[in-house]
N, CA and C atoms as a LAMMPS dump frame, in Angstrom:
ITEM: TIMESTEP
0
ITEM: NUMBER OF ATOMS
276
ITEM: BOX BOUNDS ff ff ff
-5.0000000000000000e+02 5.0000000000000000e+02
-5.0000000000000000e+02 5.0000000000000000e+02
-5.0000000000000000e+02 5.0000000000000000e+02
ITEM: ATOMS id mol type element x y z
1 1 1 N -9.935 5.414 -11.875
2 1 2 C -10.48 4.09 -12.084
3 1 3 C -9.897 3.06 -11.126
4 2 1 N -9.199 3.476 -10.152
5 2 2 C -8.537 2.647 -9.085
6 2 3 C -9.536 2.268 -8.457
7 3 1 N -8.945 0.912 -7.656
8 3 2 C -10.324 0.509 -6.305
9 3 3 C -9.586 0.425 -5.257
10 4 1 N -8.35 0.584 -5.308
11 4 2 C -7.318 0.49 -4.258
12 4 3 C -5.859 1.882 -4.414
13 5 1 N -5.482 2.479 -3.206
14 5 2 C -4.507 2.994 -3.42
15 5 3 C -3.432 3.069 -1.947
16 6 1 N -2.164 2.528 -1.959
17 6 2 C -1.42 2.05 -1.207
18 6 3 C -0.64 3.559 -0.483
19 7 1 N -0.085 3.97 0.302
20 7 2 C 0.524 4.912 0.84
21 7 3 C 1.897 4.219 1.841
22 8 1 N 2.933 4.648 0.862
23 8 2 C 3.857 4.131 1.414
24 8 3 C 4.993 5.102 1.999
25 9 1 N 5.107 4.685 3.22
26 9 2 C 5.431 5.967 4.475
27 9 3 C 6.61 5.349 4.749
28 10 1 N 7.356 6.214 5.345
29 10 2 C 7.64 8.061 4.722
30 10 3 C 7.445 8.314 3.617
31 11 1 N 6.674 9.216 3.647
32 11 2 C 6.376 9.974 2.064
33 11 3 C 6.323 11.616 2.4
34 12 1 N 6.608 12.071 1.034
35 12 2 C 6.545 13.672 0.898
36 12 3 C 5.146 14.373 0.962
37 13 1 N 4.634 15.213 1.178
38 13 2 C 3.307 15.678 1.096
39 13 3 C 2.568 15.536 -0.503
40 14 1 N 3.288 15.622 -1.213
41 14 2 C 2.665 15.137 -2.816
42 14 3 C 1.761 13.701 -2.704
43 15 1 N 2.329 12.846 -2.322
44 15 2 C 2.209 11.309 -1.933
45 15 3 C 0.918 11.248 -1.229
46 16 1 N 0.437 12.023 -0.038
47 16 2 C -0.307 12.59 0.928
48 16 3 C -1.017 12.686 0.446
49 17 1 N -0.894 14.065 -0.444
50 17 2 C -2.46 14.368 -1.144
51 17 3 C -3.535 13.629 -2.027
52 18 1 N -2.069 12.981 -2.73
53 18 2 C -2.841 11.937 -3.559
54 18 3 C -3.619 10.846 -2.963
55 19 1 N -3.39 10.664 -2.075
56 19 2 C -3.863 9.316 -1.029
57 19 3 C -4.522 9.969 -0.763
58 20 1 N -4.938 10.962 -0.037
59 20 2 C -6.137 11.619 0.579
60 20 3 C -7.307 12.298 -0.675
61 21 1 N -6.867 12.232 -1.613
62 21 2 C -7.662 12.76 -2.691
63 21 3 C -8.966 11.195 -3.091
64 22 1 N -8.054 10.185 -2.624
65 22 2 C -8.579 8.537 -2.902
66 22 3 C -9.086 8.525 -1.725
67 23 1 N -9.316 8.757 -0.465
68 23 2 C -9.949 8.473 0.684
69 23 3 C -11.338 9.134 0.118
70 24 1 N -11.003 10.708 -0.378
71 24 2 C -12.312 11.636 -0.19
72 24 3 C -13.217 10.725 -1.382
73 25 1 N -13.136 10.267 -2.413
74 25 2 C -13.176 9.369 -3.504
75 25 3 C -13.725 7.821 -3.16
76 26 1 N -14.063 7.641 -1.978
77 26 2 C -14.522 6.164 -1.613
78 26 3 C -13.115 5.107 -1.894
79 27 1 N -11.986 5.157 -1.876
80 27 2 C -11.46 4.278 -2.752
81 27 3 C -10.844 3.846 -1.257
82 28 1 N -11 1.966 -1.672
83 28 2 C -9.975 1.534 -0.364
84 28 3 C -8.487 2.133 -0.454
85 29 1 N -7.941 2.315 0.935
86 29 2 C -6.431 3.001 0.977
87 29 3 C -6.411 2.563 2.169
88 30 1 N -4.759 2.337 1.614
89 30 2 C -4.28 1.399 2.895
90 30 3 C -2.804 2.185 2.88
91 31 1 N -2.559 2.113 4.131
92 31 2 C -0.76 2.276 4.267
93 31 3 C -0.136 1.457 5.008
94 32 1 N 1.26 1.685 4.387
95 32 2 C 2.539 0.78 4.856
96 32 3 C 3.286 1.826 5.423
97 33 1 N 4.05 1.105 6.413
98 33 2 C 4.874 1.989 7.19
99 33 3 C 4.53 3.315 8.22
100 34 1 N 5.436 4.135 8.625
101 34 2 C 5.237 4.876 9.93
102 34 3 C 5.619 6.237 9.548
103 35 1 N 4.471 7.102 9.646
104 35 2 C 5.164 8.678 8.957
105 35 3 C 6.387 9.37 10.531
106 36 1 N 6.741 10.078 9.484
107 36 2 C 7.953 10.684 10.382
108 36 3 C 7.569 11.079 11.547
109 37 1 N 8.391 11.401 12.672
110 37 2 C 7.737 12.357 13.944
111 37 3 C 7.411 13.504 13.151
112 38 1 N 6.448 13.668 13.561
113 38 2 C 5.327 15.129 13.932
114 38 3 C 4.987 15.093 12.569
115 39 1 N 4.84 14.349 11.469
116 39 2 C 3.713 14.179 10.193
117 39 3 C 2.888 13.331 10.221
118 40 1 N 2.382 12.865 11.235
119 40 2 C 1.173 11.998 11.168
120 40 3 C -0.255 13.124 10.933
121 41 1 N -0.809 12.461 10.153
122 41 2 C -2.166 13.506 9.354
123 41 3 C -3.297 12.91 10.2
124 42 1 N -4.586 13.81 10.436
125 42 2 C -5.714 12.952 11.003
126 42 3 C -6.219 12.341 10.134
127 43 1 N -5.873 12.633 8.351
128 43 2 C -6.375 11.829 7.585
129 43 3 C -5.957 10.494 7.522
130 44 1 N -4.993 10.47 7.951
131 44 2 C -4.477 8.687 8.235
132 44 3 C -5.293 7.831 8.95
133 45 1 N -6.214 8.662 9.356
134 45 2 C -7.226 7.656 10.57
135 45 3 C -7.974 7.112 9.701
136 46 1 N -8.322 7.276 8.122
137 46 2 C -9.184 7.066 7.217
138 46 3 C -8.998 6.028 6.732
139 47 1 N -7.751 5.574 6.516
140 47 2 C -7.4 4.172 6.023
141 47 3 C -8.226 3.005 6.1
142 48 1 N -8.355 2.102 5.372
143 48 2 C -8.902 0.762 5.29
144 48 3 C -8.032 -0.269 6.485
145 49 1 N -6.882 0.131 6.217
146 49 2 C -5.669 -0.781 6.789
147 49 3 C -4.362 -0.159 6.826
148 50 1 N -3.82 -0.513 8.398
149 50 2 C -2.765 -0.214 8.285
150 50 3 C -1.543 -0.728 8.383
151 51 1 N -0.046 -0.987 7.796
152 51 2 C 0.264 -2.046 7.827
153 51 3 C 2.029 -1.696 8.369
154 52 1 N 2.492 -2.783 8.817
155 52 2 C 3.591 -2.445 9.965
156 52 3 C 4.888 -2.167 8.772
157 53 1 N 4.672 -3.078 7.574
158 53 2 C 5.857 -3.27 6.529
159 53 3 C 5.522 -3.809 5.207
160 54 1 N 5.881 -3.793 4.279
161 54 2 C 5.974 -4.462 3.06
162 54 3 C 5.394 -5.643 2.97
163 55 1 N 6.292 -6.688 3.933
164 55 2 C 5.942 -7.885 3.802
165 55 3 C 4.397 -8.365 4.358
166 56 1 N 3.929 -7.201 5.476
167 56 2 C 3.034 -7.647 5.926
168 56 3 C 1.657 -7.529 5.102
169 57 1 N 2.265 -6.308 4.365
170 57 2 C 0.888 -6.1 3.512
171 57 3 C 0.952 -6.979 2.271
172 58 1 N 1.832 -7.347 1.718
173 58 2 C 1.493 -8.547 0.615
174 58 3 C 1.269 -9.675 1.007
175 59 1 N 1.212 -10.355 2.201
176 59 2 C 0.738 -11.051 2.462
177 59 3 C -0.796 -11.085 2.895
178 60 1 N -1.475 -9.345 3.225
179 60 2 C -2.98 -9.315 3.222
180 60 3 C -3.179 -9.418 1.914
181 61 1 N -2.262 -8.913 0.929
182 61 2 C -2.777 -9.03 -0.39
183 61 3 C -2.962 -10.536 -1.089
184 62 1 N -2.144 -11.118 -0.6
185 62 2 C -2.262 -13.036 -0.865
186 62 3 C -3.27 -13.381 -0.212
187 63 1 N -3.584 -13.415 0.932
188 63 2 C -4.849 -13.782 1.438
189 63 3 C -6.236 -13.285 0.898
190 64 1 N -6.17 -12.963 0.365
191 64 2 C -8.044 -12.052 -0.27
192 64 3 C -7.576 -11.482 -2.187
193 65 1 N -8.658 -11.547 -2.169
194 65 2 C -9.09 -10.402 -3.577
195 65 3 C -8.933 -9.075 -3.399
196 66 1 N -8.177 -8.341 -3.462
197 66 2 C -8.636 -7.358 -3.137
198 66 3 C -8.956 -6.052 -4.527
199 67 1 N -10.649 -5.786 -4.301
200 67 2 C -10.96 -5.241 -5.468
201 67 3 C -10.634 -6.054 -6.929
202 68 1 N -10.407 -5.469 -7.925
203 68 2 C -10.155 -6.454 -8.91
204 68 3 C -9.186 -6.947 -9.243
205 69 1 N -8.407 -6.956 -8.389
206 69 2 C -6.81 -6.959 -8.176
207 69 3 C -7.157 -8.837 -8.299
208 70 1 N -6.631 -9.413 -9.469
209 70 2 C -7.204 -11.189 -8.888
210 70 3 C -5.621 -11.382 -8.426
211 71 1 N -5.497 -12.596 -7.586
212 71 2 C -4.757 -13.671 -7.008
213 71 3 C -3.648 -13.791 -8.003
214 72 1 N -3.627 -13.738 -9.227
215 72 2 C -3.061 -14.385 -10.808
216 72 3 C -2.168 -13.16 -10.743
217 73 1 N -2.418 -11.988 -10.895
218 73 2 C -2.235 -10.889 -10.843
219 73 3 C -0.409 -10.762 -9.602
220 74 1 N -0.901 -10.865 -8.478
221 74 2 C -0.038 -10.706 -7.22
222 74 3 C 1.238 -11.72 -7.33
223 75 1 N 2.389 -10.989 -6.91
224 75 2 C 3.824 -11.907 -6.837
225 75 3 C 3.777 -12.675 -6.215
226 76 1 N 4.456 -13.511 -6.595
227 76 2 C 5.096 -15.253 -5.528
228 76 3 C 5.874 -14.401 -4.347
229 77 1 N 5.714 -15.558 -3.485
230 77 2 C 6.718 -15.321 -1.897
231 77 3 C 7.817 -15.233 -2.424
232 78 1 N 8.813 -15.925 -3.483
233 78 2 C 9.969 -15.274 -3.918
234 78 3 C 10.243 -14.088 -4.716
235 79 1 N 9.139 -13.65 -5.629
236 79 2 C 9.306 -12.654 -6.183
237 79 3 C 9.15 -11.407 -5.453
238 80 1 N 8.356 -11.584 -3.909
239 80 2 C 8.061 -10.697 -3.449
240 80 3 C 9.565 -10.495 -2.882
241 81 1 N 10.149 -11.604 -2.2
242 81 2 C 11.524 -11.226 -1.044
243 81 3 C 11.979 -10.956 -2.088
244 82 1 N 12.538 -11.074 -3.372
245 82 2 C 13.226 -10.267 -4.398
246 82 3 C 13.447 -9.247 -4.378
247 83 1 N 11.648 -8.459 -5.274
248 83 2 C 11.95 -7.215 -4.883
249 83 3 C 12.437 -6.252 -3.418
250 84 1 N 12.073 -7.018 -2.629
251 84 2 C 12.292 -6.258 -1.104
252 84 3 C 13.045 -5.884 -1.001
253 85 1 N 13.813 -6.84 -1.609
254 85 2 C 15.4 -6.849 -1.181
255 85 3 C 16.748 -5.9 -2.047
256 86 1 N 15.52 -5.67 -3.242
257 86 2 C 16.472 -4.793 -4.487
258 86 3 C 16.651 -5.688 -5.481
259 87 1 N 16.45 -6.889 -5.866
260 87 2 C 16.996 -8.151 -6.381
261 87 3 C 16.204 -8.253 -7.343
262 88 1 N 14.819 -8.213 -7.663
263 88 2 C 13.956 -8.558 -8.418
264 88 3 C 13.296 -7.395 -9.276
265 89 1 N 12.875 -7.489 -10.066
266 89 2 C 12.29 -6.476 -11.147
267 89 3 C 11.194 -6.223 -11.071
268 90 1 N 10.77 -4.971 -10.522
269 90 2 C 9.25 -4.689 -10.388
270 90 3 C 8.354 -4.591 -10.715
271 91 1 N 8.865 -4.759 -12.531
272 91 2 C 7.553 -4.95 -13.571
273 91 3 C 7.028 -6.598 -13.982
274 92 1 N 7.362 -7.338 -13.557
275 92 2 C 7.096 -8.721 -13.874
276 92 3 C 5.264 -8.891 -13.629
């Protein structure tokens, strides 16, 4: 029931599949970060978006709707450097 699923790299091949199971599935997928030398997948070319870091992608996520994900929903600029940082609680 997702409309979105994030892939956050380095990841183990479990992580992989699941993300690629959501590509074959129509579902937007996006990744963060840079897979290891010599694990880059051609399925990575599938992505919606790809994103350099953390910060960069919550900030595509502040800018837009994405899917039903509303605005209300998404962390503050401090809650976000929080968590980044280890500091903040990820269930808020």
């Amino acid at each position: 029931r997702c409309t979105m699923i994030v892939l956050l790299l380095p990841c183990g091949i479990d992580a992989t599949a699941d993300w690629a199971y959501a590509v074959a599935k129509g579902k937007r997928t996006y990744i963060v970060g840079n897979p290891r030398a010599g694990e880059r997948s051609p399925v990575h070319r599938k992505a919606n978006g790809w994103f350099a870091d953390e910060r960069q992608f919550m900030a595509f996520l502040r800018s837009r709707t994405a899917g039903s994900v509303g605005k209300r929903y998404l962390p503050t600029e401090q809650e976000a450097e929080e968590f980044l940082e280890g500091k903040g609680d990820s269930h808020n």
